[in-house]
C-alpha positions in Angstrom: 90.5 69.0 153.6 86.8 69.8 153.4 85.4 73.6 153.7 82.1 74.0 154.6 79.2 75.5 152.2 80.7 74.3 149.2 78.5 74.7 146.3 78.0 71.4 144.1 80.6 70.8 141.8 79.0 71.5 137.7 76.4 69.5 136.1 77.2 68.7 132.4 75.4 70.7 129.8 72.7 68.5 128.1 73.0 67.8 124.5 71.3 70.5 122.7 67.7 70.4 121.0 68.2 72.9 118.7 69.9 72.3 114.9 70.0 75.9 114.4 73.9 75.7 113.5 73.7 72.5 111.6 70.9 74.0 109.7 72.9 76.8 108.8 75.8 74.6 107.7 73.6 72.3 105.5 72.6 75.6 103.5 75.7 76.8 102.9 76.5 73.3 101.7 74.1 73.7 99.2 74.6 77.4 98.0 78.8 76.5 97.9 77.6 74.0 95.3 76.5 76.7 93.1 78.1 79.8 94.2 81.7 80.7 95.5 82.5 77.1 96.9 85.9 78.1 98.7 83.7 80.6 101.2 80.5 79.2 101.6 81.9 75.3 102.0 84.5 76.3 104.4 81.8 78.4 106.4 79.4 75.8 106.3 82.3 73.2 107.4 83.1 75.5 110.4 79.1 76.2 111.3 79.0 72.7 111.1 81.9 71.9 113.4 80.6 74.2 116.4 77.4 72.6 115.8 78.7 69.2 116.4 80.5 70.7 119.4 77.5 72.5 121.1 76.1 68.6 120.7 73.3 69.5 118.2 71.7 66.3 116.7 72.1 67.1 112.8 75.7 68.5 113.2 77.0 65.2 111.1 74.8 66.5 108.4 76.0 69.8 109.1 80.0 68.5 108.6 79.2 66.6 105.4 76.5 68.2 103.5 79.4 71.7 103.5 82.4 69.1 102.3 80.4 67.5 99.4 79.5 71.0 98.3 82.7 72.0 98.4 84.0 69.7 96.4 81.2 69.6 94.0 81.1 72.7 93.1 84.8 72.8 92.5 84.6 70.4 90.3 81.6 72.2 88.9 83.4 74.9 88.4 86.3 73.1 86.9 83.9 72.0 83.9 82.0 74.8 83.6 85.3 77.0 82.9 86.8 74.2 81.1 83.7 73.7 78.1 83.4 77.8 78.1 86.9 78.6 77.2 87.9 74.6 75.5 90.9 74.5 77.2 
């Protein structure tokens, strides 16, 4: 059954132009490999992860960047603690 004056049913939302997010995410990549890796990796994971579902073109980078970080700087960490007290 049809009704009458209908509006048209909604477009898809194009893929966004701005990298704002994914920008944000790549950062905290980099500052989780020197500072406090739990919280600024898994922030830059998650910044990352709404960036590459708002369709922002870097959000990949944005995903990535945050994990190696995270891991990095664990490891980092790891040594770091490990040569200061010779365990």
């Amino acid at each position: 059954m049809s009704y009458p004056n209908q509006p048209y049913p909604p477009q898809p939302q194009p893929p966004n132009n701005s990298n704002t997010l994914s920008i944000v995410g790549i950062v905290l990549g980099c500052v989780a490999l020197i500072f406090c890796p739990p919280l600024f990796g898994i922030a830059g994971i998650i910044c990352g992860a709404i960036a590459k579902s708002k369709g922002e073109r870097l959000a990949m980078a944005g995903i990535l960047v945050p994990a190696a970080g995270l891991v990095l700087g664990m490891v980092l960490g790891f040594v770091v603690f490990q040569g200061m007290y010779n365990v």
